[in-house]
C-alpha positions in Angstrom: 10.7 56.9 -30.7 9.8 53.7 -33.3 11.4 52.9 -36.3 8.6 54.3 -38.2 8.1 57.4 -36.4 11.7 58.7 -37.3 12.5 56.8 -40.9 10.8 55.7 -43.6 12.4 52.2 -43.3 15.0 50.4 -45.8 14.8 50.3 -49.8 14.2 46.5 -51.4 17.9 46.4 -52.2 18.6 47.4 -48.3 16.8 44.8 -47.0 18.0 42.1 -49.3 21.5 43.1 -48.5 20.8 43.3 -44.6 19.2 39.8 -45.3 22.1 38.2 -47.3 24.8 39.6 -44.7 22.9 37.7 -41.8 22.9 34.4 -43.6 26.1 34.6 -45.4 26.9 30.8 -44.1 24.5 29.2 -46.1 25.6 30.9 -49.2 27.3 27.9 -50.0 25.4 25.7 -49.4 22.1 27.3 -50.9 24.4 27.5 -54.2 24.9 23.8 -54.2 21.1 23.2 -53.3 20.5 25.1 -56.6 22.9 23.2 -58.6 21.3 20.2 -57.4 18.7 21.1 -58.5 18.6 22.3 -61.7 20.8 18.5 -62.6 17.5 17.5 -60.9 15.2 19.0 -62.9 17.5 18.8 -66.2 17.4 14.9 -65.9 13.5 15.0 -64.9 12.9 16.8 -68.3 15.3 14.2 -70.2 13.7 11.3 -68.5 10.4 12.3 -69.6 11.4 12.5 -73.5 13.5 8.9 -73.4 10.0 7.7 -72.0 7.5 8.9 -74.4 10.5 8.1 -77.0 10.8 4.7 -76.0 6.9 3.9 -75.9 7.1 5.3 -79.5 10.1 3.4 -80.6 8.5 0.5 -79.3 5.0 0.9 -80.9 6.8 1.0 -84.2 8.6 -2.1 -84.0 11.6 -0.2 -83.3 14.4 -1.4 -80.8 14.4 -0.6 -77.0 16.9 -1.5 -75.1 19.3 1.2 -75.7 16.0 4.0 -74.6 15.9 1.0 -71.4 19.4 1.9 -70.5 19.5 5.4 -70.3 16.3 5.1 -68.7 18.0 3.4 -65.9 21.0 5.2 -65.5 19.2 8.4 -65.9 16.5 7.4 -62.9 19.5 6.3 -60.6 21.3 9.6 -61.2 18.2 12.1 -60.8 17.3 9.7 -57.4 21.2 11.0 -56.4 21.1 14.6 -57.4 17.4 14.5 -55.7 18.5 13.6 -52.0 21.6 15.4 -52.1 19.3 18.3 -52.9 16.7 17.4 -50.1 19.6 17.2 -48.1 21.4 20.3 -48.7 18.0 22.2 -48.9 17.3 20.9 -45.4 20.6 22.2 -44.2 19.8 25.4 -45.6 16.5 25.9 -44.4 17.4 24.6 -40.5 20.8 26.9 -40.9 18.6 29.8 -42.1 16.2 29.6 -39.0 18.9 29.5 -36.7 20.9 32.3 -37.6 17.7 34.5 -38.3 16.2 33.5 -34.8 19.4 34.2 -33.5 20.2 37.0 -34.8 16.9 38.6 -33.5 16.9 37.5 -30.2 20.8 39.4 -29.9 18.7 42.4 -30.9 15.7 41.7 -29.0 18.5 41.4 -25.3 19.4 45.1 -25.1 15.5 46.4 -25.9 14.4 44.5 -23.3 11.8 44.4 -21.1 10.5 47.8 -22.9 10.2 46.3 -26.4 7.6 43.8 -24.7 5.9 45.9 -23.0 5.3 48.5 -25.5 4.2 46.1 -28.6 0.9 45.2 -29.4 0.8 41.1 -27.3 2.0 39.1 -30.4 3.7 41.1 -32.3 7.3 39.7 -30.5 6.3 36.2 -30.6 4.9 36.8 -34.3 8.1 38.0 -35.4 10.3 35.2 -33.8 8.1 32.6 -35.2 6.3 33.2 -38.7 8.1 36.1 -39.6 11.0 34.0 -39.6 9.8 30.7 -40.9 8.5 33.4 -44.1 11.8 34.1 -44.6 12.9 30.7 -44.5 10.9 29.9 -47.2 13.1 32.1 -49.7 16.1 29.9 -48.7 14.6 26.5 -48.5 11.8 26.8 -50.9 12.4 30.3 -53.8 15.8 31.1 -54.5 16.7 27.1 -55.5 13.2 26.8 -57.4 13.7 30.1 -59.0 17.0 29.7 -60.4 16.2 26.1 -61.6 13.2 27.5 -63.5 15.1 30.2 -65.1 18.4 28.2 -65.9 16.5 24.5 -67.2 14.3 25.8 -69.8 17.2 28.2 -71.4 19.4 24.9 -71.6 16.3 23.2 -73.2 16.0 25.6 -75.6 19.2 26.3 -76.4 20.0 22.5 -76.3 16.8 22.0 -79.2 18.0 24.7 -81.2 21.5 23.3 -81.3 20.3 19.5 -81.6 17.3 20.3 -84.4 17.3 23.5 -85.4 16.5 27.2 -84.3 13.0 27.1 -85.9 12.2 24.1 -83.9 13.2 25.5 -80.7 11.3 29.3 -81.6 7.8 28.3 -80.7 9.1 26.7 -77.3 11.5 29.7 -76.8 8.5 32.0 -76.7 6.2 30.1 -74.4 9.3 29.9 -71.5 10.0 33.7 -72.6 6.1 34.2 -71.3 6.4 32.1 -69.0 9.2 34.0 -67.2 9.0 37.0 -67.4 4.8 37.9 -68.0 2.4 35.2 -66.2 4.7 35.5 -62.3 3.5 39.0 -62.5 0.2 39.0 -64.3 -1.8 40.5 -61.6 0.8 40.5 -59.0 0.0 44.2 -57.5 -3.6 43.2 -56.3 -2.4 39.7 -55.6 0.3 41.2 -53.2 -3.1 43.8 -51.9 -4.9 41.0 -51.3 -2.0 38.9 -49.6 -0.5 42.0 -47.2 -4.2 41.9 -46.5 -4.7 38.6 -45.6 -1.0 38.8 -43.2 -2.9 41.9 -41.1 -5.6 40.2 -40.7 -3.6 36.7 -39.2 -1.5 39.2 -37.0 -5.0 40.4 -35.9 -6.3 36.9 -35.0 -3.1 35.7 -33.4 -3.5 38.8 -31.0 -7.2 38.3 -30.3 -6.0 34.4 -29.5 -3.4 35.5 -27.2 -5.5 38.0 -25.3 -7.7 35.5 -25.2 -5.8 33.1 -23.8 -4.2 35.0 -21.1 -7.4 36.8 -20.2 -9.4 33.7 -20.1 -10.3 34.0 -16.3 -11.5 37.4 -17.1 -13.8 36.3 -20.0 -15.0 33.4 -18.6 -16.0 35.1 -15.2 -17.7 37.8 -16.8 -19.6 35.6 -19.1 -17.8 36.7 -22.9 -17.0 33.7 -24.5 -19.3 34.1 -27.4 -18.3 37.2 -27.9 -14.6 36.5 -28.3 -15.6 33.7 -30.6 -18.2 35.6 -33.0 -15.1 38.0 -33.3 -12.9 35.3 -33.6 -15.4 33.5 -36.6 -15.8 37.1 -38.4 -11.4 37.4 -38.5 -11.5 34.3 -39.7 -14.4 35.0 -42.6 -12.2 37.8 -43.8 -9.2 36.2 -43.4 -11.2 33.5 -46.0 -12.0 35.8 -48.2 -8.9 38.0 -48.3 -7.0 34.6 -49.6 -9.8 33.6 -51.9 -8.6 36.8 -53.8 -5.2 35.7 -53.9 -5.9 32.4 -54.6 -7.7 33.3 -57.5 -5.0 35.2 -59.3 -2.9 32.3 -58.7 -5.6 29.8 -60.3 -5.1 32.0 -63.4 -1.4 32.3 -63.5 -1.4 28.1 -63.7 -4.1 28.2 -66.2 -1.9 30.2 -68.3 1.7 28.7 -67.8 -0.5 25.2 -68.6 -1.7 26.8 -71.9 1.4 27.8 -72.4 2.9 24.2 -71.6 0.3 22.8 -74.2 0.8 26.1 -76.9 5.2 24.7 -77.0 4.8 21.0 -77.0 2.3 21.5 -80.5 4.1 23.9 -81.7 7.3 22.1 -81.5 5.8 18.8 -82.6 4.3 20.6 -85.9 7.8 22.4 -86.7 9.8 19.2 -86.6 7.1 17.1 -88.2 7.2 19.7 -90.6 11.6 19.3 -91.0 10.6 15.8 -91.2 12.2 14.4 -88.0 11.3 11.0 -87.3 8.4 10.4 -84.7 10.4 8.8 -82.1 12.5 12.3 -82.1 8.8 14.3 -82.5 7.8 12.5 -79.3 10.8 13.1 -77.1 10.1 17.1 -77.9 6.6 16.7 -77.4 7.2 14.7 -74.0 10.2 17.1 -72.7 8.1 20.3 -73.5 4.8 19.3 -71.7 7.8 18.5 -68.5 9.7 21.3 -69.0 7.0 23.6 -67.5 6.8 22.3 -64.0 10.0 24.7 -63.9 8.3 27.9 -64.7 5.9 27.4 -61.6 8.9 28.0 -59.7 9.1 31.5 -60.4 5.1 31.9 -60.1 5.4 30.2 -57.0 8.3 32.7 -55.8 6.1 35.8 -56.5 3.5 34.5 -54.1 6.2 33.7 -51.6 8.0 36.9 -51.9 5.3 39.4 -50.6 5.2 37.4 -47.6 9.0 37.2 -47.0 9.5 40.7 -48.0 6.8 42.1 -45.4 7.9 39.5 -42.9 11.8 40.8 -43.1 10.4 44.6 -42.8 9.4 43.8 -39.7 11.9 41.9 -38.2 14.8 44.7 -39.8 12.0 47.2 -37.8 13.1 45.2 -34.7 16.6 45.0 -35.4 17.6 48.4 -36.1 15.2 49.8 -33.5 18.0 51.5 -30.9 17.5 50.6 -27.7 16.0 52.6 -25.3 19.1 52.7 -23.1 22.8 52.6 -24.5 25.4 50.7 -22.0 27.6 53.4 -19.7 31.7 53.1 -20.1 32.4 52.2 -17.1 32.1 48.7 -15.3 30.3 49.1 -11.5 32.6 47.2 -8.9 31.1 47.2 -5.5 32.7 45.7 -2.6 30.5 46.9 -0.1 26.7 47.8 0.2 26.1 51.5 -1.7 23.9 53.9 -1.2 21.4 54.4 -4.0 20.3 58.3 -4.8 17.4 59.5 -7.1 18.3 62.9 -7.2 15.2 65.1 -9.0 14.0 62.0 -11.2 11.1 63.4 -13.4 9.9 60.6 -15.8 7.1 59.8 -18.2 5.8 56.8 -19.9 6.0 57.3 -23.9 2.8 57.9 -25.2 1.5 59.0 -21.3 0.3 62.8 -20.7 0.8 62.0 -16.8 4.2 61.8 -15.4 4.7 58.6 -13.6 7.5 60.6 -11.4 7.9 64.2 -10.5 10.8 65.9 -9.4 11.8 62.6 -6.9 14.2 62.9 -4.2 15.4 59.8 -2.0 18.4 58.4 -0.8 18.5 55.1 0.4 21.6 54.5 3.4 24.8 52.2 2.5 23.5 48.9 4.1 20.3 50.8 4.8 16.3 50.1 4.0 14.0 51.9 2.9 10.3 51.4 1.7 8.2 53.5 -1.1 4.5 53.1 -0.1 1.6 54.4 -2.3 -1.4 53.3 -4.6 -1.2 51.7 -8.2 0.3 53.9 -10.3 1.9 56.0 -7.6 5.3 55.6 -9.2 7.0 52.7 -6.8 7.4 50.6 -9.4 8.6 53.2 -12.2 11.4 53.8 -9.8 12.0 50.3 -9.6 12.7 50.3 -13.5 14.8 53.3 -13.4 17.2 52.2 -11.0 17.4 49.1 -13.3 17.7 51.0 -16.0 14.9 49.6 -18.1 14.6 53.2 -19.5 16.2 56.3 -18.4 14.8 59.7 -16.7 13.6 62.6 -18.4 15.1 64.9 -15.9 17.7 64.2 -12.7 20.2 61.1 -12.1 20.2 57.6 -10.2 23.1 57.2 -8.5 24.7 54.0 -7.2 27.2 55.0 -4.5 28.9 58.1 -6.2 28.2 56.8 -10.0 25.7 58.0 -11.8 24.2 54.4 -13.5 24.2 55.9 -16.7 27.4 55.9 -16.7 28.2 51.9 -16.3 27.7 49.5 -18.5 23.9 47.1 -18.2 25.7 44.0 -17.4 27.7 45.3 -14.0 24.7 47.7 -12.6 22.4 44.3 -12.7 25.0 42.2 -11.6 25.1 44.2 -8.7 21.6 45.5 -9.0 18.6 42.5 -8.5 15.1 43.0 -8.0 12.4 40.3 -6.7 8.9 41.2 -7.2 5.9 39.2 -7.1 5.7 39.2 -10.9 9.0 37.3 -11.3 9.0 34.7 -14.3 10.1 31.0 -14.0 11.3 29.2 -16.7 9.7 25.8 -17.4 12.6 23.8 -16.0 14.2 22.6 -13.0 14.2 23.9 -9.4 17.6 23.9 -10.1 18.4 25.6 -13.1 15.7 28.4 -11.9 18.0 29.0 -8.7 21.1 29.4 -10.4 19.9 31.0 -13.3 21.7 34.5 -12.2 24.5 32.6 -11.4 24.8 29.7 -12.9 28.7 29.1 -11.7 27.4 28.9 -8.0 27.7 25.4 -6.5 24.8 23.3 -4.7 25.4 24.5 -1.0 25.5 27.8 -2.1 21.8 27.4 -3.7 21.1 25.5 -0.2 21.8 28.5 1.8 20.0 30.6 -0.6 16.8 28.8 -0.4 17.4 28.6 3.5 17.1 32.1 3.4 14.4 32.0 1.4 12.5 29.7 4.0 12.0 27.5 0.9 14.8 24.7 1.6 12.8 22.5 4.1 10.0 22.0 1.6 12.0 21.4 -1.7 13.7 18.4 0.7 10.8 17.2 0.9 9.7 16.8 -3.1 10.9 13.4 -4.2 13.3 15.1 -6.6 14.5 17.9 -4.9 16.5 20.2 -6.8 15.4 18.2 -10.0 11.7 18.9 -9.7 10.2 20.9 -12.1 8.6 23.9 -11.7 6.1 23.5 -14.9 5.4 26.8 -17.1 5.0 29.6 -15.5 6.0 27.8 -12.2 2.5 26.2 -12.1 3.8 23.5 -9.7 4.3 25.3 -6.9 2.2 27.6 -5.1 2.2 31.2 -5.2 4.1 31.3 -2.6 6.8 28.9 -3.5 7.7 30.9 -7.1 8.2 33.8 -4.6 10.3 32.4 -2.4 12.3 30.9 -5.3 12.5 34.3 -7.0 14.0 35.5 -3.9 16.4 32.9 -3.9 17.6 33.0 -7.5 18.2 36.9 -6.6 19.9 36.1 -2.8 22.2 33.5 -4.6 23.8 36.4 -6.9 25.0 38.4 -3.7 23.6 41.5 -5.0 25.1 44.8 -3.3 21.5 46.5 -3.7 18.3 44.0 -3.2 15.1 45.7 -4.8 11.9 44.1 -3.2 8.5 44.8 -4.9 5.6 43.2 -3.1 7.9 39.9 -2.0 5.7 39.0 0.0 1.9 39.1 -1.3 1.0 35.6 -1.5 3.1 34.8 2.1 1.5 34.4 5.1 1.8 36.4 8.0 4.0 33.8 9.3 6.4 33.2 6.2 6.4 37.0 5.9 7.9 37.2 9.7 10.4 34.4 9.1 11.7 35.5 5.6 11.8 39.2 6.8 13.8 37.8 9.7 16.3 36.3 7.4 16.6 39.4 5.4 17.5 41.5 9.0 21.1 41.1 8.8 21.9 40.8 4.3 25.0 42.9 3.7 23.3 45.2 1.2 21.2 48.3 0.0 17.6 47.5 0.4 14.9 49.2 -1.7 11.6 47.7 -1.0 8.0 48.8 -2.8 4.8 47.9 -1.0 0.9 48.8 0.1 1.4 47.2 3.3 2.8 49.4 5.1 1.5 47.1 8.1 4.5 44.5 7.4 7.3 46.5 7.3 9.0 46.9 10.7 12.2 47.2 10.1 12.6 50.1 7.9 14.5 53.2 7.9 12.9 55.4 6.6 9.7 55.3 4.7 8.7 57.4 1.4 4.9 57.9 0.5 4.7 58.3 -3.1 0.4 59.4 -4.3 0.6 60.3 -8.7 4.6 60.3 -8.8 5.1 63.4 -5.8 6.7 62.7 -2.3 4.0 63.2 0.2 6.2 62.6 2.8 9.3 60.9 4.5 10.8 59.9 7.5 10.8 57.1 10.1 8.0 54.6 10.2 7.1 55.9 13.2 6.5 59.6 12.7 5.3 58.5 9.1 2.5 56.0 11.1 2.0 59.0 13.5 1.4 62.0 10.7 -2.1 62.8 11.4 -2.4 65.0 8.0 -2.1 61.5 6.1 -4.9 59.8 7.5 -6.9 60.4 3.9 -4.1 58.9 2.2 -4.2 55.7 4.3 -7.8 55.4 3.6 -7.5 55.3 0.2 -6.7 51.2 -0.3 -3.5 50.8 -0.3 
């Protein structure tokens, strides 16, 4: 069951707390980034009245050097507390995206592969790359602006009503009061419509794009392209038009704060012209209230950000506290020897699915034995596969390793001992070398030698002018089918695994590879499960289990299996 299904998800103050408990080491530094800059923004707002001061001063015939000095001292200081607060806000913000991607991807270990293969494609990626860099944004570029913009015009007002006068600093008082606390929210409910809006609609795009992308032979060969694209143009027109909405409510909130900017610096200027302050002391009010508003923007800024952020951590809290599909056993599988492997009545069902994907399934695979499931797609092979992996668990009946039921150990020891190679197998976008050891990454080069001799692979990866170095590209797109296989096969081999699954190994071999890597295979000391439709290849089995909608048809010897005329129908169906 999701997240959603069985809870209504956390309260604002939840999340926030969940948030600030995740990135409690850049507390510090985000509070200096914020001290930073508000001395930043505090000398900006002083520097601005000494100006328009001095210009005055001067027009008058009045003395300058003095409004010179501080001029200079006051630039070299707000240059200091400016890079000091780049540089702390940078620390924050790379800090920040660390521990959030981190912390996800410690979730994300234990839920896989069934958290990938039951979200929407995108929605993982989505949340390990914009959700976090949204939530970023309120470390690196909301929480410093915010406070500044609260703390720098109280000190400015306080500051003028201390210096001049309280009646001087009313008008100005009231704009920041307005500033603060009504324009940031002055249409913020359809803003943040409009916005959460605008977010589906991105997450919609980003998975057209990706389907897109990795059906692209399928599209192109049956002649879609324009299709995709005209869908692709009319996500983009709403997506347009969603932010237009946004955007205008923001247009209107900098209208206002500017009006607002304009309604303090006159009314100051009349109020002290009107105490009779001189006009060099008229124009440094006048000067430092127009400035003091780029702070306010902060918070106006902020409200934007924060739907974003806030939707963005519902998600990836969604992910985070979503329990795992499996929970690790107590007890730590040590195998010495090769064990036999039970499913003893395994009934299972994909969520969601009205057909079971196994039924009541009984096989025992021989310490040191082999045995094959044969059957069409969706038959159930490869559901078994998972089970015994424990990617998910059985509705009904137990997998047994030896005597241990597999529930019972922990994920770690079962797949240590456990390994499957299937023709699906993923290569990282490295080295030949790092792909080989990636199971075992203690193993030393002759050990990976002998692995990819069994493998058949070694003579040809001599033969690369890098050897071991070469890269594989993404996906293993350097080598050939058959290659990635072979290396699959190899990285698994090279762990010693008690029990060796094999699902469809073979499929891009030749009839002569198959011979010679099935050759090497003969004499492994383990268990070995293997899942195929070519029931042709297999020679050297045990015993052979036909599998047709997740039932056992039958089992036995190849040879009475090859021999059972009542199967004939089944064999003709494509395997």
């Amino acid at each position: 069951m999701s997240l959603n299904e069985s809870n209504p998800g956390p309260t604002m103050r939840q999340l926030v707390g969940w948030l600030a408990s995740q990135t409690r080491p850049v507390h510090g530094p985000l509070y200096v980034s914020a001290l930073l800059r508000i001395v930043n923004l505090s000398l900006d707002v002083i520097l601005f009245g000494l100006a328009a001061g001095g210009v005055m001063s001067a027009v008058r015939g009045g003395a300058v050097g003095g409004f010179l000095a501080c001029l200079v001292l006051i630039s070299v200081a707000k240059a200091t507390a400016y890079y000091l607060e780049q540089l702390s806000g940078h620390y924050v913000a790379f800090k920040a995206l660390e521990l959030l991607r981190t912390m996800v991807f410690s979730h994300l270990w234990p839920k896989a592969p069934a958290i990938v293969t039951s979200a929407r494609s995108g929605d993982v990626l989505a949340s390990l790359t914009r959700d976090v860099d949204r939530i970023e944004v309120v470390y690196a570029h909301t929480f410093a602006p915010v406070i500044s913009a609260i703390v720098v015009p109280l000190l400015f007002v306080v500051g003028t009503g201390i210096a001049l006068g309280w009646k001087v600093a009313a008008i100005p008082g009231i704009c920041v009061a307005l500033a603060l606390t009504v324009v940031p929210f002055a249409g913020l409910s359809g803003s943040m419509r409009a916005t959460r809006r605008t977010l589906g609609l991105r997450r919609d795009l980003s998975h057209h794009v990706t389907d897109s992308i990795f059906g692209s032979e399928e599209i192109v060969g049956y002649g879609r392209q324009e299709d995709r694209l005209a869908d692709m143009d009319a996500i983009g027109l709403s997506i347009s038009r969603s932010a237009a909405d946004a955007r205008r409510v923001s247009g209107i909130r900098r209208a206002a704060n500017a009006f607002l900017a304009l309604a303090s610096s006159i009314g100051a200027v009349w109020v002290a012209a009107s105490q009779g302050y001189s006009p060099v002391v008229v124009a440094v009010l006048a000067a430092g209230c127009l400035r003091l508003f780029e702070g306010p923007r902060g918070v106006e800024d902020a409200a934007g950000y924060l739907d974003h952020s806030l939707a963005a951590a519902r998600r990836l809290w969604e992910i985070c506290h979503e329990s795992p599909r499996v929970a690790d056993g107590p007890r730590i599988l040590s195998l010495s020897e090769p064990p036999s492997v039970t499913f003893k009545g395994v009934s299972y069902s994909y969520p969601g699915s009205r057909d079971p994907a196994l039924v009541d399934f009984n096989v025992e695979v021989p310490a040191g034995g082999h045995v094959v499931l044969v059957g069409p797609s969706g038959s159930g092979k490869t559901t078994a596969m998972s089970l015994l992996l424990r990617y998910d668990d059985p509705a009904a009946g137990d997998v047994l390793v030896g005597q241990t039921p597999i529930r019972q150990c922990t994920l770690e020891s079962l797949r240590r001992h456990v390994v499957a190679v299937s023709q699906k197998n993923q290569l990282l976008d490295s080295s030949i070398l790092e792909n080989v050891t990636l199971g075992a990454p203690e193993a030393n080069v002759e050990d990976v030698w002998d692995a990819l001799e069994t493998a058949c692979l070694a003579d040809e990866i001599r033969e690369m002018p890098e050897m071991l170095e070469t890269g594989v590209g993404r996906a293993g797109r350097e080598l050939s089918g058959g290659q990635a296989q072979r290396l699959c096969l190899a990285r698994a081999l090279l762990m010693r695994p008690k029990v060796l699954i094999l699902d469809e190994f073979t499929a891009n071999l030749n009839v002569e590879l198959q011979s010679r890597v099935r050759a090497n295979l003969r004499d492994l000391p383990c268990t070995i499960l293997e899942i195929t439709h070519r029931l042709d290849t297999v020679t050297e089995a045990d015993r052979v289990v036909l599998l047709d909608r997740g039932r056992t048809l039958a089992s036995g010897p190849l040879a009475e299996i090859e021999t059972h005329r009542s199967l004939a129908d089944f064999f003709t169906r494509g395997l």
